[in-house]
C-alpha positions, -999 to +999 in steps of 0.1 A: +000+000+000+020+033-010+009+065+008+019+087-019+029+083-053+065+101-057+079+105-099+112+099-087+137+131-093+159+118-123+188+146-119+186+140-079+199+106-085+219+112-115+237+133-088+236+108-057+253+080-084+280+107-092+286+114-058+293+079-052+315+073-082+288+054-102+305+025-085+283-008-081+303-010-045+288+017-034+248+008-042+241+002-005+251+040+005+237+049-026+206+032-022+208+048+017+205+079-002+179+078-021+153+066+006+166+093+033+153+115+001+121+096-005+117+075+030+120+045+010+127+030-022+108+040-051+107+009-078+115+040-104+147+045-087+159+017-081+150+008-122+170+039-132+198+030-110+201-006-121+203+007-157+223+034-154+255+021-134+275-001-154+278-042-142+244-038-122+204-045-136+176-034-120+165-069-107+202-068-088+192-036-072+158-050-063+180-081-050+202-061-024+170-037-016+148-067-002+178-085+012+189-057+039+166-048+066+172-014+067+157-003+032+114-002+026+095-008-004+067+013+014+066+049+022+074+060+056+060+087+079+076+115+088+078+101+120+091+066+126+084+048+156+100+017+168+084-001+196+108-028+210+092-058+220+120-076+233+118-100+267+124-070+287+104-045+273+072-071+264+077-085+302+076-046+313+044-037+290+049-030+253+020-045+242-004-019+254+024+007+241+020-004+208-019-007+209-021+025+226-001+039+193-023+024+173-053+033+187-041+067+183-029+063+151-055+045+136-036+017+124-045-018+125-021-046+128+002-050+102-005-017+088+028+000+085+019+038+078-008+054+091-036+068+065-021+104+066+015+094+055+028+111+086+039+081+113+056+044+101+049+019+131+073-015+133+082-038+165+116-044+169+133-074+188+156-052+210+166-017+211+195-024+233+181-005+257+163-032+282+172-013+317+147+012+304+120-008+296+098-005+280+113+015+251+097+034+220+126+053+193+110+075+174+133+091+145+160+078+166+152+094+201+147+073+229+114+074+254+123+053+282+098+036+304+071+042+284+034+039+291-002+041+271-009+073+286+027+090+282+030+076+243-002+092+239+009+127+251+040+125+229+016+117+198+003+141+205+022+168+206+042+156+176+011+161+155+004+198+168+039+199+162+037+192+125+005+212+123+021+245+127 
């Protein structure tokens, strides 16, 4: 399910493959590029990059994409929110974390961005961070000890946030 439907910026990534030497060893950071630009991986992009660098196809791009966890096929909010669900933090209550979220959010199981394009919800197995549990990162700040009601707040004032 795509949020939004981005024509992919063909002179932006002529650039990002100069900038990398339009070296096949660099298509990781160059693929790391292009979805901090588009929060994920547009299928156009990673066409015109399979075609355009030299010993690569687009199906080998697609390849290393899907094989690393780090890159998305799907759009992702503006806001990303990792909720661990690790043995500490599931033993110390991020279940109801992550329902409050998506109660908030409106987002049923599974779903991974909520209707408005604005938040990305995923469980992780750890965070490294289990003397805090339960944890949430969200665009890579840490709210330790989290709750239903204090997620809630924070949601909240991350949307008024982006509202103004």
């Amino acid at each position: 399910m795509r949020v939004e439907n981005h024509s992919v910026n063909t002179g932006r990534l002529d650039a990002i493959i100069q900038e990398f030497g339009g070296k096949k060893s660099n298509l990781i950071a160059m693929l790391q590029k292009v979805q901090e630009i588009y929060r994920y991986l547009p299928e156009e992009a990673m066409i015109y990059i399979g075609d355009k660098i030299e010993g690569l196809s687009p199906a080998t791009v697609f390849g290393v994409a899907t094989f690393y966890a780090q890159f998305s096929l799907e759009p992702k909010g503006k806001f990303e929110i990792k909720v661990c669900d690790g043995t500490a933090c599931h033993v110390r209550g991020s279940m109801p974390v992550l329902n409050a979220i998506r109660a908030k959010l409106d987002m049923k199981e599974g779903q991974l961005t909520s209707k408005n394009g604005l938040f990305s919800l995923e469980t992780v197995s750890c965070l490294g961070a289990c003397g805090l549990a339960p944890v949430v990162v969200i665009n890579d700040k840490v709210y330790p000890q989290m709750t239903s009601d204090a997620i809630t707040i924070i949601l909240d004032t991350l949307i008024q946030e982006d509202e103004r």
